[in-house]
DODREN-200826 format. One record per residue (C-alpha): residue in three letters; x, y, z. Coordinates in steps of 0.1 Angstrom, whole numbers, plus 2048, in hexadecimal, padded with zeros to 3 digits. Example, Ala and Ser with C-alpha at 12.3 -4.5 7.8 and 13.67 -1.06 7.14 Angstrom:
2
{residuo = ala	x = 87B	y = 7D3	z = 84E}
{residuo = ser	x = 889	y = 7F5	z = 847}
// end
This chain:
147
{residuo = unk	x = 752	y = 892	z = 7E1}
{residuo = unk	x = 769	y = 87B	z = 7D0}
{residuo = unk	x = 786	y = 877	z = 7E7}
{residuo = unk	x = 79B	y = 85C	z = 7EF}
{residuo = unk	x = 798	y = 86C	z = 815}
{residuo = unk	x = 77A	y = 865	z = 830}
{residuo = unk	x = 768	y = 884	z = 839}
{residuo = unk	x = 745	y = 895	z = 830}
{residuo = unk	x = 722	y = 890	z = 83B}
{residuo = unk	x = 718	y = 86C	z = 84B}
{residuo = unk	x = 6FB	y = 86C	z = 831}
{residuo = unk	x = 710	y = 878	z = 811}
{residuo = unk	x = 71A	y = 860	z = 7F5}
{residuo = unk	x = 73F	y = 85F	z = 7F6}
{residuo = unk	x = 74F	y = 854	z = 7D1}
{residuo = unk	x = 776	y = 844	z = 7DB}
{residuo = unk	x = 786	y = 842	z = 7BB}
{residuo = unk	x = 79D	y = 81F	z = 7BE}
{residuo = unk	x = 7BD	y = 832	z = 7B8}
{residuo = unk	x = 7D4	y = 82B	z = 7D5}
{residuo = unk	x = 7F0	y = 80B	z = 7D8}
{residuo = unk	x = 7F4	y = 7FF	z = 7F5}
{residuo = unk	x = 81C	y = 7F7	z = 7FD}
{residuo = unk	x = 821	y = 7DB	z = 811}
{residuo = unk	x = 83E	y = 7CC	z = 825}
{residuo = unk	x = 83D	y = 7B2	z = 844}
{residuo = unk	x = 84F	y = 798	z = 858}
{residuo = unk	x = 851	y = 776	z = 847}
{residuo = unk	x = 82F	y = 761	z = 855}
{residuo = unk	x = 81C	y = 782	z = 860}
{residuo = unk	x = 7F7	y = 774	z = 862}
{residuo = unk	x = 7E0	y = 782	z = 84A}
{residuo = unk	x = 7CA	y = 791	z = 86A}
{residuo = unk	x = 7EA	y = 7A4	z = 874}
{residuo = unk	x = 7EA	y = 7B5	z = 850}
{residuo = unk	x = 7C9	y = 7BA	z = 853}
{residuo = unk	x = 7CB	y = 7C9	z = 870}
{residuo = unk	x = 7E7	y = 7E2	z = 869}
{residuo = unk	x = 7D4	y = 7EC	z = 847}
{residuo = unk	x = 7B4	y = 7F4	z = 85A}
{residuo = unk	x = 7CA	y = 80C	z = 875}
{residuo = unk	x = 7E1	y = 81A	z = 859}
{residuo = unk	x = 7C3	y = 823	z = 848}
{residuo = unk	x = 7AF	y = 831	z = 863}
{residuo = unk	x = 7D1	y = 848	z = 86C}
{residuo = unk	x = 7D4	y = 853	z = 84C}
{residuo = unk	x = 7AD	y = 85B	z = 847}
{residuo = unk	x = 7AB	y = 849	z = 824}
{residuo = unk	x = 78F	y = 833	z = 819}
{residuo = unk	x = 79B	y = 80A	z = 81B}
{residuo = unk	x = 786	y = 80A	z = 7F8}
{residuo = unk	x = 79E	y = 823	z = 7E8}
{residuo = unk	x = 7B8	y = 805	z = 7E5}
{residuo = unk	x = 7BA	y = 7F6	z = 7C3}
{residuo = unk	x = 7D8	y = 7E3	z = 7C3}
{residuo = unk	x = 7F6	y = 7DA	z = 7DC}
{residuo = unk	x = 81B	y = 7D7	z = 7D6}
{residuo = unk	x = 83A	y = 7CC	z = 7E7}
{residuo = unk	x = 85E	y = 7B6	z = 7E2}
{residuo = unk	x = 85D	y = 794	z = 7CD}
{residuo = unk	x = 86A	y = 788	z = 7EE}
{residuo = unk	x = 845	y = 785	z = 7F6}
{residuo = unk	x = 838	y = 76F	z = 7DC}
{residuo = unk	x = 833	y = 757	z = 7F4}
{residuo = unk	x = 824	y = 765	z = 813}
{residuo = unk	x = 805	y = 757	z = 81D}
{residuo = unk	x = 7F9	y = 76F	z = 834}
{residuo = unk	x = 7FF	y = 78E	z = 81C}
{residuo = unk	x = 7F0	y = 77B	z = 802}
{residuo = unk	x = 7CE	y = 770	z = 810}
{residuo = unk	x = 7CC	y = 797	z = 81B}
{residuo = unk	x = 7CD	y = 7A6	z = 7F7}
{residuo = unk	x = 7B8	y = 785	z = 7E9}
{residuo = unk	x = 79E	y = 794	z = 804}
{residuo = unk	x = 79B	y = 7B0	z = 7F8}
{residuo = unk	x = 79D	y = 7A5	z = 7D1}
{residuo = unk	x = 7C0	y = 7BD	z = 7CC}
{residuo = unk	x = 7DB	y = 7AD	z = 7B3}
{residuo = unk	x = 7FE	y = 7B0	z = 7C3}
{residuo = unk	x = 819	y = 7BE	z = 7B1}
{residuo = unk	x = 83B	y = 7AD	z = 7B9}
{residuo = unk	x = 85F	y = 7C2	z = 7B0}
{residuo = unk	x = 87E	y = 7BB	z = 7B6}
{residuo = unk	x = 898	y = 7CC	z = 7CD}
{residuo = unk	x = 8AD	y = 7D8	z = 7B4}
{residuo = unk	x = 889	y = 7E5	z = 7A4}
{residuo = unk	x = 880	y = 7F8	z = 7C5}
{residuo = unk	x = 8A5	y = 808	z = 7CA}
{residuo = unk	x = 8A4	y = 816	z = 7A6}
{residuo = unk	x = 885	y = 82A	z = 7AE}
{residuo = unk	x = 893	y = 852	z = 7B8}
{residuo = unk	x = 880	y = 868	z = 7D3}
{residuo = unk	x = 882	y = 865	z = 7F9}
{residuo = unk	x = 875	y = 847	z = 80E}
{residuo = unk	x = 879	y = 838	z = 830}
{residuo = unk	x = 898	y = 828	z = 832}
{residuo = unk	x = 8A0	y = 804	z = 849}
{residuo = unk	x = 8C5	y = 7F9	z = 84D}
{residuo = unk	x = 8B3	y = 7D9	z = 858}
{residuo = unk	x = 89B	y = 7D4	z = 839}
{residuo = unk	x = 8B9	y = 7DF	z = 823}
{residuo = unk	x = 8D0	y = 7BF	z = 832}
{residuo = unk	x = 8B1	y = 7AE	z = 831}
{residuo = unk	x = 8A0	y = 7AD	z = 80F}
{residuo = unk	x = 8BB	y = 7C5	z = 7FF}
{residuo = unk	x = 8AB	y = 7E7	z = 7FC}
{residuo = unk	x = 8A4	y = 800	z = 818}
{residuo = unk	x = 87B	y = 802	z = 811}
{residuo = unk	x = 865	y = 7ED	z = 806}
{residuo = unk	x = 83D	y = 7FC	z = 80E}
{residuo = unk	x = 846	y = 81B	z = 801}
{residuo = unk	x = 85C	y = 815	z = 7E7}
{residuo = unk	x = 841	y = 7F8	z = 7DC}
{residuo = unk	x = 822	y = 811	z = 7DD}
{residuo = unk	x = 836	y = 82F	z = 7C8}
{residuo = unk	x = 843	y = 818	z = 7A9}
{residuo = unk	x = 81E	y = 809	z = 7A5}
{residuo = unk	x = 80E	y = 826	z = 7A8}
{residuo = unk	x = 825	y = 838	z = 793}
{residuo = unk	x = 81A	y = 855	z = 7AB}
{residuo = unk	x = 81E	y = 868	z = 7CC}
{residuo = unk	x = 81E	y = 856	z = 7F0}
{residuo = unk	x = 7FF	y = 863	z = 804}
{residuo = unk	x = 80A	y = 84C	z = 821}
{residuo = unk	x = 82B	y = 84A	z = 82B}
{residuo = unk	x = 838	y = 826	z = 840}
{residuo = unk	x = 824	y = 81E	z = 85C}
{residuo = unk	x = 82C	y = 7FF	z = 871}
{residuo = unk	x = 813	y = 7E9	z = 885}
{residuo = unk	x = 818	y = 7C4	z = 890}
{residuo = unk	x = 836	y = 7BE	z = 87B}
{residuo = unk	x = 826	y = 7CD	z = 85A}
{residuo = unk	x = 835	y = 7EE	z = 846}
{residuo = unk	x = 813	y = 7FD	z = 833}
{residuo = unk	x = 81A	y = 81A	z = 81C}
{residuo = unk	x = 802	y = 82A	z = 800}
{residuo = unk	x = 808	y = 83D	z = 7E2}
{residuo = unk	x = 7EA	y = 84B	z = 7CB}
{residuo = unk	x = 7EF	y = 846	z = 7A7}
{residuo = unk	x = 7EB	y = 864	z = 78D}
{residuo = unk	x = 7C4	y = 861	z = 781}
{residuo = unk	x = 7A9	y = 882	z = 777}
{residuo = unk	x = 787	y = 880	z = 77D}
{residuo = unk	x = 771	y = 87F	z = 75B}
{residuo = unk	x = 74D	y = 882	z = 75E}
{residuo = unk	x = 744	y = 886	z = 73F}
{residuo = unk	x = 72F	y = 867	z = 72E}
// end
């Protein structure tokens, strides 16, 4: 099956198209093991395939954070950086923070990060471990298998 979601036989071939972004937010100094960490649990509640993620996204306030960094270089995903006045233009319903709005100057960042890359639906709404805010949206693609 192709799927972005774990499930089937132990012995079937499981095709995960790379279609999801994974939205990231997180304390200033969060390790890259504590990212880590908190993907491998987000992903595990939410039942989707870690290989699904092409690409992450989050606030320019980021470009410098080690520890985020060194987790996407891991796993070979470019980051997507946008600004706060970028994130609160995007319409639709998110998770809101009084304290990341005073903070960074909009009231979301994982899941307003992971909709405007994807330019598609959330799948995984914000879920907080350790410090880190992980959200994922699946961007529009269709299956062709013709040749």
């Amino acid at each position: 099956a192709v799927d972005l979601y774990r499930g089937g036989e132990a012995e079937a071939l499981c095709l995960v198209p790379r279609v999801a972004v994974l939205g990231i937010g997180c304390r200033r100094d969060t390790p890259q093991e504590t990212v880590e960490q908190a993907f491998r649990a987000f992903c595990e509640e939410l039942g989707v395939w870690e290989q699904a993620v092409c690409e992450a996204a989050t606030i320019d306030w980021k470009m410098q954070e080690p520890g985020l960094l060194a987790f996407c270089r891991a796993h070979g995903w470019p980051v997507r950086f946008f600004s706060a006045e970028a994130l609160e233009r995007l319409e639709g319903e998110f998770t809101g923070s009084p304290f990341v709005k005073r903070t960074v100057g909009v009231d979301n960042v994982c899941e307003r990060s992971a909709a405007l890359a994807s330019g598609g639906a959330l799948i995984g709404k914000k879920y907080v471990f350790g410090g880190v805010t992980l959200a994922m949206a699946q961007k529009p693609y269709e299956m062709d298998w013709t040749w």
